[in-house]
C-alpha positions as CSV (number, residue, x, y, z in Angstrom):
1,X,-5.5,1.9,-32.5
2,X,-7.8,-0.4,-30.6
3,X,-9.4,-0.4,-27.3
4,X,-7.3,0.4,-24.6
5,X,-4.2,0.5,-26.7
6,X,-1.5,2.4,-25.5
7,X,0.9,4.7,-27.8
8,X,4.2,6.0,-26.6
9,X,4.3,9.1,-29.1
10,X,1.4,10.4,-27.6
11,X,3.4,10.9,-25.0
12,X,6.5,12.6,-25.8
13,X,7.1,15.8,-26.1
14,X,3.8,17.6,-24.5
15,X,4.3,21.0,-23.3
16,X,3.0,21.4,-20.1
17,X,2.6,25.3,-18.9
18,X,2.4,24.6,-15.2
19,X,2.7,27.5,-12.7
20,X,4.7,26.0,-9.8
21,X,3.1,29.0,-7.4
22,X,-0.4,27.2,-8.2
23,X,0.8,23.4,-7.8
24,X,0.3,22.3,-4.4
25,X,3.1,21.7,-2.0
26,X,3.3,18.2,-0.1
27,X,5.0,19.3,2.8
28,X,3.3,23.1,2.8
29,X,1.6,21.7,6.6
30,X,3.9,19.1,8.1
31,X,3.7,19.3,11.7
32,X,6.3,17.7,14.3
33,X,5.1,17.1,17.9
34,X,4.1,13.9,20.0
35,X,1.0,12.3,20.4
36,X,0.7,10.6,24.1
37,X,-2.4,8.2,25.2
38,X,-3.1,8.2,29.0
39,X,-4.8,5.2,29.9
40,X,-5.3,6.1,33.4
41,X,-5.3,3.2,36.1
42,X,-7.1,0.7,33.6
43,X,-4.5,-2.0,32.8
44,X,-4.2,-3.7,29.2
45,X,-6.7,-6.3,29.8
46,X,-9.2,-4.1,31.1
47,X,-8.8,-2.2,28.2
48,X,-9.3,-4.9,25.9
49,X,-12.2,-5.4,28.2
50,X,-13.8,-2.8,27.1
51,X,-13.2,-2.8,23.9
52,X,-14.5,-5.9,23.1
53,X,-17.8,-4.9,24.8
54,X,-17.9,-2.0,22.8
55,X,-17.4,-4.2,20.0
56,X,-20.3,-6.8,21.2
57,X,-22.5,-3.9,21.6
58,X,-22.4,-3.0,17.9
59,X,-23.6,-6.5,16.8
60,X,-26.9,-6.0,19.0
């Protein structure tokens, strides 16, 4: 078989001893809640404002 080949019998038929207790559990920490943002008495374009000092200031 050459480089990078890729043979279908190699994989049939594998026993795989897996103990589920060990495997990990995708929704073992799923939270529910709400996330809220307070932006206070700036309005949008202040905001942007801001951020696009902020983003001015990184270039310096």
């Amino acid at each position: 078989m050459g480089f990078g080949s890729y043979d279908e019998s190699e994989q049939q038929d594998q026993d795989s001893d897996i103990d589920e207790d060990d495997a990990v559990t995708v929704h073992e920490h799923d939270h529910e809640g709400e996330v809220s943002f307070d932006q206070g008495e700036m309005s949008n374009e202040d905001l942007v404002g801001q951020l696009q000092q902020m983003k001015d200031g990184d270039d310096e």
